[in-house]
FILUM-891158 format. One record per residue: residue number from 1; residue in three letters; z, x, y of N, C-alpha, C, O in turn. Coordinates in Angstrom, 1 decimal. Layout:
// FILUM-891158
<NUM, 'ALA', <Z, X, Y>, <Z, X, Y>, <Z, X, Y>, <Z, X, Y>>
...
***
This chain:
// FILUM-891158
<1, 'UNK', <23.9, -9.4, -2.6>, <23.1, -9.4, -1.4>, <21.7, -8.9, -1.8>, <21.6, -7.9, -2.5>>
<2, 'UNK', <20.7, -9.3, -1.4>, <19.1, -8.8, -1.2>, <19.4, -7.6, -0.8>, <20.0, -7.2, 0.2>>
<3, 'UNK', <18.4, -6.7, -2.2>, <18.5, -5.7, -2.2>, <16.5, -5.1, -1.7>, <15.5, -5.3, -2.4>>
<4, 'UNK', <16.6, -4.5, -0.7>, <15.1, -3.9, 0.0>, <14.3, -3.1, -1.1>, <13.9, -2.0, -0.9>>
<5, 'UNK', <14.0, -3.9, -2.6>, <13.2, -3.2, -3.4>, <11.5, -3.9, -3.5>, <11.5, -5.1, -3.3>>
<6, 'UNK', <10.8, -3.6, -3.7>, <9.5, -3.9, -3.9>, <9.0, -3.5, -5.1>, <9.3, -2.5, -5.6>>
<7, 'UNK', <8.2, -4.5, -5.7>, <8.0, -4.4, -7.0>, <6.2, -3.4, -7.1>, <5.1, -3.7, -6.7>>
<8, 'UNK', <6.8, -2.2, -7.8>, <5.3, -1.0, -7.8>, <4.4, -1.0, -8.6>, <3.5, -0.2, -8.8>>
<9, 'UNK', <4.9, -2.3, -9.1>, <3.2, -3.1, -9.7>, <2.5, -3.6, -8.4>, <1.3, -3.5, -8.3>>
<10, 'UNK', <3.4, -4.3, -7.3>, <2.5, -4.7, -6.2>, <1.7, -3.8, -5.5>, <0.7, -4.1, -4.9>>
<11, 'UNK', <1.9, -3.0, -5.6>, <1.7, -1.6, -4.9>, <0.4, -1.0, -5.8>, <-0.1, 0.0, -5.2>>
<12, 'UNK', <0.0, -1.2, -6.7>, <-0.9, -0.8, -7.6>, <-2.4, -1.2, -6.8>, <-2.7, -2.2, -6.2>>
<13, 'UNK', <-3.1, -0.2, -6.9>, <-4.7, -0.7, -6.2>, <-4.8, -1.9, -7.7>, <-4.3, -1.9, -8.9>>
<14, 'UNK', <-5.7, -3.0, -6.8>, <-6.1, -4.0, -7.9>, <-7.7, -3.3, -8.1>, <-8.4, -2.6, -7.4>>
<15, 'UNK', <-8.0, -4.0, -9.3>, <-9.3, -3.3, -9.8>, <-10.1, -4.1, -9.5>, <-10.1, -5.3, -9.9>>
<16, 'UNK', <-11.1, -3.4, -8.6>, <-12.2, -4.4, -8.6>, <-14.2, -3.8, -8.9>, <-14.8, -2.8, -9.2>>
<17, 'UNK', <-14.4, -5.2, -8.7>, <-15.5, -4.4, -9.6>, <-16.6, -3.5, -8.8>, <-16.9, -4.0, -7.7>>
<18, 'UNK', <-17.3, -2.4, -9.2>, <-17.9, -1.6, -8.9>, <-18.5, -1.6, -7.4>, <-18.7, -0.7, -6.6>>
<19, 'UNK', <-18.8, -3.3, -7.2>, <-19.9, -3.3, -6.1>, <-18.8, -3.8, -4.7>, <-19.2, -4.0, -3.6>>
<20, 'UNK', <-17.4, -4.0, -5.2>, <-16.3, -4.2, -4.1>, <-16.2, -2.9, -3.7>, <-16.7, -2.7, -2.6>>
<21, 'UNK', <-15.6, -1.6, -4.5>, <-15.4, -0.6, -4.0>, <-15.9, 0.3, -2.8>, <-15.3, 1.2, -2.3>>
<22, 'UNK', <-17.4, -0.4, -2.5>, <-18.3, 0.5, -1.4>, <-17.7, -0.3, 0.1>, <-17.2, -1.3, 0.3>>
<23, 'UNK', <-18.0, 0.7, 0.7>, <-17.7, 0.4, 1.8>, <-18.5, -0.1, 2.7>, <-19.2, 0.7, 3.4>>
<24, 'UNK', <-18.7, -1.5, 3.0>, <-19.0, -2.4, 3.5>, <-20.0, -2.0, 4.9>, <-19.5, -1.2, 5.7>>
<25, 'UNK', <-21.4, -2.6, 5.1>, <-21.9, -2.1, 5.5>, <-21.7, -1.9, 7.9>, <-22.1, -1.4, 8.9>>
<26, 'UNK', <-20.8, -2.9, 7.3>, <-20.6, -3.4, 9.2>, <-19.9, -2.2, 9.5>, <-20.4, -1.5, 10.4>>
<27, 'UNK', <-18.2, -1.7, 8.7>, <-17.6, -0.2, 8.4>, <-18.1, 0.6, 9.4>, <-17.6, 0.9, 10.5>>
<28, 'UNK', <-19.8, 1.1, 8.6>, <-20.2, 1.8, 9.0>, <-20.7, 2.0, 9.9>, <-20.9, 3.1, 10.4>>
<29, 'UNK', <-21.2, 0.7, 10.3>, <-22.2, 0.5, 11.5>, <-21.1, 0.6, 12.4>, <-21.2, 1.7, 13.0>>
<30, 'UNK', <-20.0, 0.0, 12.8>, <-19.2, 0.2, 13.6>, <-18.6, 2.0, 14.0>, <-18.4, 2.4, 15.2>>
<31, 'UNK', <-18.5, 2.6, 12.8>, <-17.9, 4.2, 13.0>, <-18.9, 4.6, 13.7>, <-18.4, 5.4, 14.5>>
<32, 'UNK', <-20.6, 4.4, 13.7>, <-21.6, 5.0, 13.9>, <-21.8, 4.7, 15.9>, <-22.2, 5.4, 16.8>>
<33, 'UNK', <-21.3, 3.4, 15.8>, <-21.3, 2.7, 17.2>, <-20.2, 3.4, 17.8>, <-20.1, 3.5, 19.0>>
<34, 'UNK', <-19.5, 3.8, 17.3>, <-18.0, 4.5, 17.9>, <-18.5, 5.6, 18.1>, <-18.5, 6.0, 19.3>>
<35, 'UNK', <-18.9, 6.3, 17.4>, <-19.2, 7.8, 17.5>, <-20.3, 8.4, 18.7>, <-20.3, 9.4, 19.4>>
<36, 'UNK', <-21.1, 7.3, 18.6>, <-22.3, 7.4, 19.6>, <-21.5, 7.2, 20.9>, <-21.5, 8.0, 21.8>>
<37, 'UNK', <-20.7, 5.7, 21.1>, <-20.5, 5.7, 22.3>, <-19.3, 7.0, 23.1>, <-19.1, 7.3, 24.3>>
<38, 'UNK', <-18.5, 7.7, 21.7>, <-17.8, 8.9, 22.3>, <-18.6, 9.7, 23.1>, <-18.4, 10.0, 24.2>>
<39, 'UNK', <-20.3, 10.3, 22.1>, <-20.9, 11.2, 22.7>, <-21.6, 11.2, 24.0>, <-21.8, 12.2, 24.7>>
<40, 'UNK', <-22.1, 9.4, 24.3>, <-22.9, 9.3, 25.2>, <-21.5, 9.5, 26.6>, <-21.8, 10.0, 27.7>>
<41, 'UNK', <-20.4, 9.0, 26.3>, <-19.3, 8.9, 27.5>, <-18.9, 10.8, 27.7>, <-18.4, 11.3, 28.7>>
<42, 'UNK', <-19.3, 11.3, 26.6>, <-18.7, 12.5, 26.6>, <-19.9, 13.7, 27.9>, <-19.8, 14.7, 28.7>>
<43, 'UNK', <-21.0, 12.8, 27.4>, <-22.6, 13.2, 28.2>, <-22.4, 13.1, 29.8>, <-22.7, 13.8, 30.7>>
<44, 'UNK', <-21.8, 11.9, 29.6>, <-22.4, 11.4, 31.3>, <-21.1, 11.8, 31.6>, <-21.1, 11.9, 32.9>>
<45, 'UNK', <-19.8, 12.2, 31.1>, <-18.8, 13.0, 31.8>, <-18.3, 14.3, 32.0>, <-17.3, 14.8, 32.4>>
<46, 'UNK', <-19.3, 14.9, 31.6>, <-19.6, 16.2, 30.8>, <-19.2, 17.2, 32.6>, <-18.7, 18.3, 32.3>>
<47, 'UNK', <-19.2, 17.0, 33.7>, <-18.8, 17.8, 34.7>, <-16.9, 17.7, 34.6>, <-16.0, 18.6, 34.6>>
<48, 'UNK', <-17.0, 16.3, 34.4>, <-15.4, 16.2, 34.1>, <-15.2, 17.2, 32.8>, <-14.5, 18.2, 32.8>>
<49, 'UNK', <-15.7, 16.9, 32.1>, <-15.0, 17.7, 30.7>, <-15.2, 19.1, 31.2>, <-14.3, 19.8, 30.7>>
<50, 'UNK', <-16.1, 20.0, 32.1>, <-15.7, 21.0, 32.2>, <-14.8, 21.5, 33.1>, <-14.2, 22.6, 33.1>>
<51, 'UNK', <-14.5, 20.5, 34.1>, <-13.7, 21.3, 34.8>, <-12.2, 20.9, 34.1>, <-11.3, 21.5, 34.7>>
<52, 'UNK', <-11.7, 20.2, 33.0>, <-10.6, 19.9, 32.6>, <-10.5, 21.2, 31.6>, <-9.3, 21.4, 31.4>>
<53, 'UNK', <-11.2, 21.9, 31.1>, <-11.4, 23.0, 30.2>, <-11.1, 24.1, 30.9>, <-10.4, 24.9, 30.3>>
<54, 'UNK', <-11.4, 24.3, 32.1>, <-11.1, 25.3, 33.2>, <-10.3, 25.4, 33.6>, <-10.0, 26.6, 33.9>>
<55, 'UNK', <-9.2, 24.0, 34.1>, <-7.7, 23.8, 34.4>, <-7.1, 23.9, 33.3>, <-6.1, 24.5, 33.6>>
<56, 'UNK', <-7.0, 23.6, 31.7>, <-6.6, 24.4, 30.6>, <-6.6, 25.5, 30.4>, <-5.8, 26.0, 29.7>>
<57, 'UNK', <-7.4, 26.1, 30.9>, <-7.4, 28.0, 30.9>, <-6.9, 28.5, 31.9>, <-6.3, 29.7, 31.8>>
<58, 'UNK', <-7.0, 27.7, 32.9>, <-5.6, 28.7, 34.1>, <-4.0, 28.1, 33.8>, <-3.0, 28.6, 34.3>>
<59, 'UNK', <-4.0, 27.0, 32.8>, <-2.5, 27.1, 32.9>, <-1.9, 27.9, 31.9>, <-2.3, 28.8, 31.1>>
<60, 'UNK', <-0.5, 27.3, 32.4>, <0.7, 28.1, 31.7>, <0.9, 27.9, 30.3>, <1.0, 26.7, 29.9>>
<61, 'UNK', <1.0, 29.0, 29.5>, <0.9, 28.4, 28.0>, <1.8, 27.8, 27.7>, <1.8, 27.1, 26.7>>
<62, 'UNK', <3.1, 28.1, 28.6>, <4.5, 27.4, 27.9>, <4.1, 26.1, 28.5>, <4.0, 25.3, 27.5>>
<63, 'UNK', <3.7, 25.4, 29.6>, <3.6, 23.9, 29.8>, <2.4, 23.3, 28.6>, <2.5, 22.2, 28.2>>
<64, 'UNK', <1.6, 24.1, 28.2>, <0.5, 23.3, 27.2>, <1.5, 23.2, 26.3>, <1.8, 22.1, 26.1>>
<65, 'UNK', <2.0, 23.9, 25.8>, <2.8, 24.3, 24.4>, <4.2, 22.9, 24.7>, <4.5, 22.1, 23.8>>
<66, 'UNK', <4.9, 23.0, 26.1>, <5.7, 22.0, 26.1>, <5.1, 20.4, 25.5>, <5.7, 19.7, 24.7>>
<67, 'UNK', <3.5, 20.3, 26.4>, <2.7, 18.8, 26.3>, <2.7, 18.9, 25.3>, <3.7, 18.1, 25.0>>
<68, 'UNK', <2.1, 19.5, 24.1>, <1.8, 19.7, 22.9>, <2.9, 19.4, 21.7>, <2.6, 18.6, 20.8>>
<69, 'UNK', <3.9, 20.0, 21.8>, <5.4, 19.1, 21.4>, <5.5, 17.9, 21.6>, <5.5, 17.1, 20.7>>
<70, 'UNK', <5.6, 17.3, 23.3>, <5.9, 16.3, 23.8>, <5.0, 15.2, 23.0>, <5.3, 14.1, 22.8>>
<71, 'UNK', <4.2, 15.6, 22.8>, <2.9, 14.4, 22.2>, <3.5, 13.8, 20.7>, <3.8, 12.8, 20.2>>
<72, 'UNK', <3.3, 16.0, 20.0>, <3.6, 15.7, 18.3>, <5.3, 14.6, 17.9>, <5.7, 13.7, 17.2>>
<73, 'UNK', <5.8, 15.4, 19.0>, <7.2, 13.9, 19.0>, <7.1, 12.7, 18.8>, <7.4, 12.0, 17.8>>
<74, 'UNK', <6.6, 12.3, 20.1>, <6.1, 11.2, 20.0>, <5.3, 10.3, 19.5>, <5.6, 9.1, 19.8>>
<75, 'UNK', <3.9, 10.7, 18.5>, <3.6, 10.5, 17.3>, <4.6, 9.9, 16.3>, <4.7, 8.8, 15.8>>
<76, 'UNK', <5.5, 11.2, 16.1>, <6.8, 11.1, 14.9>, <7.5, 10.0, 15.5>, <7.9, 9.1, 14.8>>
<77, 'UNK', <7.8, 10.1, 16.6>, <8.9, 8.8, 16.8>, <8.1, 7.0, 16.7>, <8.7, 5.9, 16.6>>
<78, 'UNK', <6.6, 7.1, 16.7>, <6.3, 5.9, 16.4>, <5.8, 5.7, 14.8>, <5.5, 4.7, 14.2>>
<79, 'UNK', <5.9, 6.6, 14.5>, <5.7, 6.6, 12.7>, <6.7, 6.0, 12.1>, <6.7, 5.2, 11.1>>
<80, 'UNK', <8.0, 6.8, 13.0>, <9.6, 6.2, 12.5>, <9.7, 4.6, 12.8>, <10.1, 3.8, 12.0>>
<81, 'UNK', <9.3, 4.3, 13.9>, <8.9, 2.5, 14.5>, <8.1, 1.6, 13.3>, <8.3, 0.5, 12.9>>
<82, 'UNK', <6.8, 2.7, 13.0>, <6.0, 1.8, 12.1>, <7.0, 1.2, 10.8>, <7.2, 0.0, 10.4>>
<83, 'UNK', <7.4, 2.8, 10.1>, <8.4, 2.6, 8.7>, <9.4, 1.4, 8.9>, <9.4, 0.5, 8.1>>
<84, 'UNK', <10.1, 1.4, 10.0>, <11.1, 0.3, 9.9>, <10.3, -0.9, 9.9>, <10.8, -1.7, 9.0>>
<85, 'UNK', <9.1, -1.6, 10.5>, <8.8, -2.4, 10.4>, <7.9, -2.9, 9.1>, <7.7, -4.1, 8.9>>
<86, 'UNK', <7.5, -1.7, 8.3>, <7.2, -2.1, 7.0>, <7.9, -1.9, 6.1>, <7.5, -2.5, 5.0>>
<87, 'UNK', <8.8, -1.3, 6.1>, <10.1, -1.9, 5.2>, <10.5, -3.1, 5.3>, <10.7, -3.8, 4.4>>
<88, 'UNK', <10.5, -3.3, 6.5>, <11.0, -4.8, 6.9>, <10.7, -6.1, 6.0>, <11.4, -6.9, 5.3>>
<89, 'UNK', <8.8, -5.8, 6.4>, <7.8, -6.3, 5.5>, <8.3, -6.5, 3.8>, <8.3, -7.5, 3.1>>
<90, 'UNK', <8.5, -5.7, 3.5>, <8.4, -5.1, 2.1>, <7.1, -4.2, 1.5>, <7.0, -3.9, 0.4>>
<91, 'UNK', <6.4, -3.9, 2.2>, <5.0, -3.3, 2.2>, <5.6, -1.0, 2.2>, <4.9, 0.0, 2.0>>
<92, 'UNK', <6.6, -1.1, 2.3>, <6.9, 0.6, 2.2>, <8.6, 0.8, 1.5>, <9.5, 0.1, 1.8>>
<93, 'UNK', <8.7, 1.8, 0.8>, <9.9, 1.6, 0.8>, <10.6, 2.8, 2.0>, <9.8, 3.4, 2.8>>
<94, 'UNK', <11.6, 3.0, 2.0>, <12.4, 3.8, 3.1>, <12.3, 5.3, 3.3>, <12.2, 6.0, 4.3>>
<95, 'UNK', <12.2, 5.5, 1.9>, <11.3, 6.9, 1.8>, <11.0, 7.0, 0.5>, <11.7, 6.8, -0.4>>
<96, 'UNK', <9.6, 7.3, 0.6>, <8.8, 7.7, -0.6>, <9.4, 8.9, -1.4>, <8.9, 8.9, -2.5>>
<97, 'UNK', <10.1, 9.8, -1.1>, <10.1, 10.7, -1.9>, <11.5, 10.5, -2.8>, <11.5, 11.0, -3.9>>
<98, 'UNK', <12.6, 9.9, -2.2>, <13.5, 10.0, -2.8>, <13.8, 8.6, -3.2>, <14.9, 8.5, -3.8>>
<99, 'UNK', <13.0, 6.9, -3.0>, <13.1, 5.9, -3.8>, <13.5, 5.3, -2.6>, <13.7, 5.6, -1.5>>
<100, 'UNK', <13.6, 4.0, -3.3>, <14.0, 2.6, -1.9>, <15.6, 3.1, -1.7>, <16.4, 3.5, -2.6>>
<101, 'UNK', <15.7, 2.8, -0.5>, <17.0, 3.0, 0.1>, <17.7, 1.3, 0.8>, <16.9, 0.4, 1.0>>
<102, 'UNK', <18.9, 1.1, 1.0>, <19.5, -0.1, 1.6>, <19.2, 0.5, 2.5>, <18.7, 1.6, 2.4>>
<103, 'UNK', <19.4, -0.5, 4.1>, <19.6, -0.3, 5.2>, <21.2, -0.1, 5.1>, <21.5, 0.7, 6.0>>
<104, 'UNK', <21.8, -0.3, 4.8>, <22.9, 0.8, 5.0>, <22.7, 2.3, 5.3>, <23.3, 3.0, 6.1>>
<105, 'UNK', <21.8, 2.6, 4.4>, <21.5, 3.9, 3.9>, <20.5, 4.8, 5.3>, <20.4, 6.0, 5.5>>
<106, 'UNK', <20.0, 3.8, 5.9>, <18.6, 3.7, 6.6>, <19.7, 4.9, 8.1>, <19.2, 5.2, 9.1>>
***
């Protein structure tokens, strides 16, 4: 049976030559376009952002602390979504630390 191994020569950065390596100038223009439009949205909403800072400070620390779990979970449970689907791929193996696994195993 097809066993879920990936060959870690594929996996090797390929070499390329010096003037590939840089990071491309659109990259940046785009991070810089992103960043501006956070600050200008962050400007013109800036009454909102204080009073959400102020309803953070009167609440209850166990409900922030619950949200605050509730989120990092949920993060973790779509990381676990992503892995199955690049295993799938062949692009990851099942766990990096301890070597490709069957889906048996999974």
């Amino acid at each position: 049976m097809h066993e879920n191994r990936i060959n870690e020569g594929a996996l090797a950065p390929a070499r390329l030559a010096p003037s590939a390596r840089r990071r491309p100038g659109w990259q940046l223009a785009i991070g810089v376009l992103m960043t501006l439009g956070i600050l200008v949205l962050a400007f013109f909403k800036r009454a909102w952002l204080i009073e959400a800072i102020g309803l953070a400070g009167a609440a209850q620390p166990a409900w922030l602390l619950l949200g605050l779990v509730t989120i990092v979970r949920s993060f973790l449970i779509s990381s676990q979504v992503f892995l199955v689907v690049l295993v799938c791929w062949g692009i990851a193996s099942a766990c990096s630390a301890c070597g490709p696994r069957r889906w048996s195993q999974l």
